[in-house]
C-alpha positions as CSV (number, residue, x, y, z in Angstrom):
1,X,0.0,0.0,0.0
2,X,1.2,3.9,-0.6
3,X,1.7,5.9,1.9
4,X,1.5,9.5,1.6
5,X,3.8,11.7,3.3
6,X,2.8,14.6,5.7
7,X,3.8,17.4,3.3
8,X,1.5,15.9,0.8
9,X,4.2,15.3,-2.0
10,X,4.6,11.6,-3.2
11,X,7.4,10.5,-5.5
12,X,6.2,8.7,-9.0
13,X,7.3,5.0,-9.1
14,X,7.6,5.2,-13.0
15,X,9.5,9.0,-13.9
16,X,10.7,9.1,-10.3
17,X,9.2,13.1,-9.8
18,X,7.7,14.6,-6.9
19,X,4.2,15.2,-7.0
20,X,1.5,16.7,-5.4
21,X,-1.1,13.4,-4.6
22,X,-3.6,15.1,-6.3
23,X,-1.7,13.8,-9.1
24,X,-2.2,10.6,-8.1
25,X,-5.5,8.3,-9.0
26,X,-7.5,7.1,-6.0
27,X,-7.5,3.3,-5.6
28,X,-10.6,1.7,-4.3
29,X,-9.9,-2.1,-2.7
30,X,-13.5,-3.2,-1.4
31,X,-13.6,-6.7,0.6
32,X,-13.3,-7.4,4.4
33,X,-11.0,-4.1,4.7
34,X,-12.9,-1.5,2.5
35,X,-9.4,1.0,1.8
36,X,-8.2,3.8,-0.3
37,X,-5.1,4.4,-1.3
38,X,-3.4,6.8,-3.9
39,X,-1.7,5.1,-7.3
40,X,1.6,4.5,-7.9
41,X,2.2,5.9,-11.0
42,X,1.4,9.8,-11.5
43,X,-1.5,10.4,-14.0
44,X,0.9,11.5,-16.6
45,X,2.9,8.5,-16.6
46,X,-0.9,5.9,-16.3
47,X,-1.5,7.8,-19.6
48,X,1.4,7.5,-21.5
49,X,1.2,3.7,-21.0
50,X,-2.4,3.1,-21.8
51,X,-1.6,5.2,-25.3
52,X,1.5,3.3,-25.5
53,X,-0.2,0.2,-24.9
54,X,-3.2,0.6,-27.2
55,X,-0.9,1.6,-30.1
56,X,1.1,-2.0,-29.5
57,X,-2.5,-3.9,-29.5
58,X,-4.9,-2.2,-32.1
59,X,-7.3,-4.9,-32.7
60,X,-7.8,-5.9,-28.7
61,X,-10.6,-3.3,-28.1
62,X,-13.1,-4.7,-31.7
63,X,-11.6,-8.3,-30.7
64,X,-13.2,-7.9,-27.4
65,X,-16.3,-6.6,-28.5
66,X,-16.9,-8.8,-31.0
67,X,-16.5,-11.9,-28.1
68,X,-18.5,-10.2,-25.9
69,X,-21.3,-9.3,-28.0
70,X,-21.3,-13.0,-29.4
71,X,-22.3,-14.3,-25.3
72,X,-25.0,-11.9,-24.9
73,X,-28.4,-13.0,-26.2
């Protein structure tokens, strides 16, 4: 889990920058210890991959949906 300092400043595990946690996404775990915690990554950086990521894998997005819609009656 991530703990945020006093000063409110938390250091990106990805660029390695100091950040404000506001630039941080909130992290829901629900269960038997309902929690919230602050990301790892900075937004910036959870972008970056997700372009990054979508650019490597073009087709997984229609190939999903084309599954998907195939199991719903």
């Amino acid at each position: 889990m991530s703990r945020v300092p006093m000063d409110g400043q938390k250091n990106c595990r990805r660029c390695g920058r100091q950040l404000h946690v506001t630039m941080f996404r909130v992290f829901r775990s629900y269960g038997a210890a309902d929690r919230e915690y602050r990301r790892s990554w900075c937004v910036e950086c959870e972008r970056e991959y997700g372009r990054n990521w979508r650019r490597r894998n073009p087709g997984y997005h229609a190939e999903w949906s084309r599954r998907y819609r195939s199991l719903v009656p």
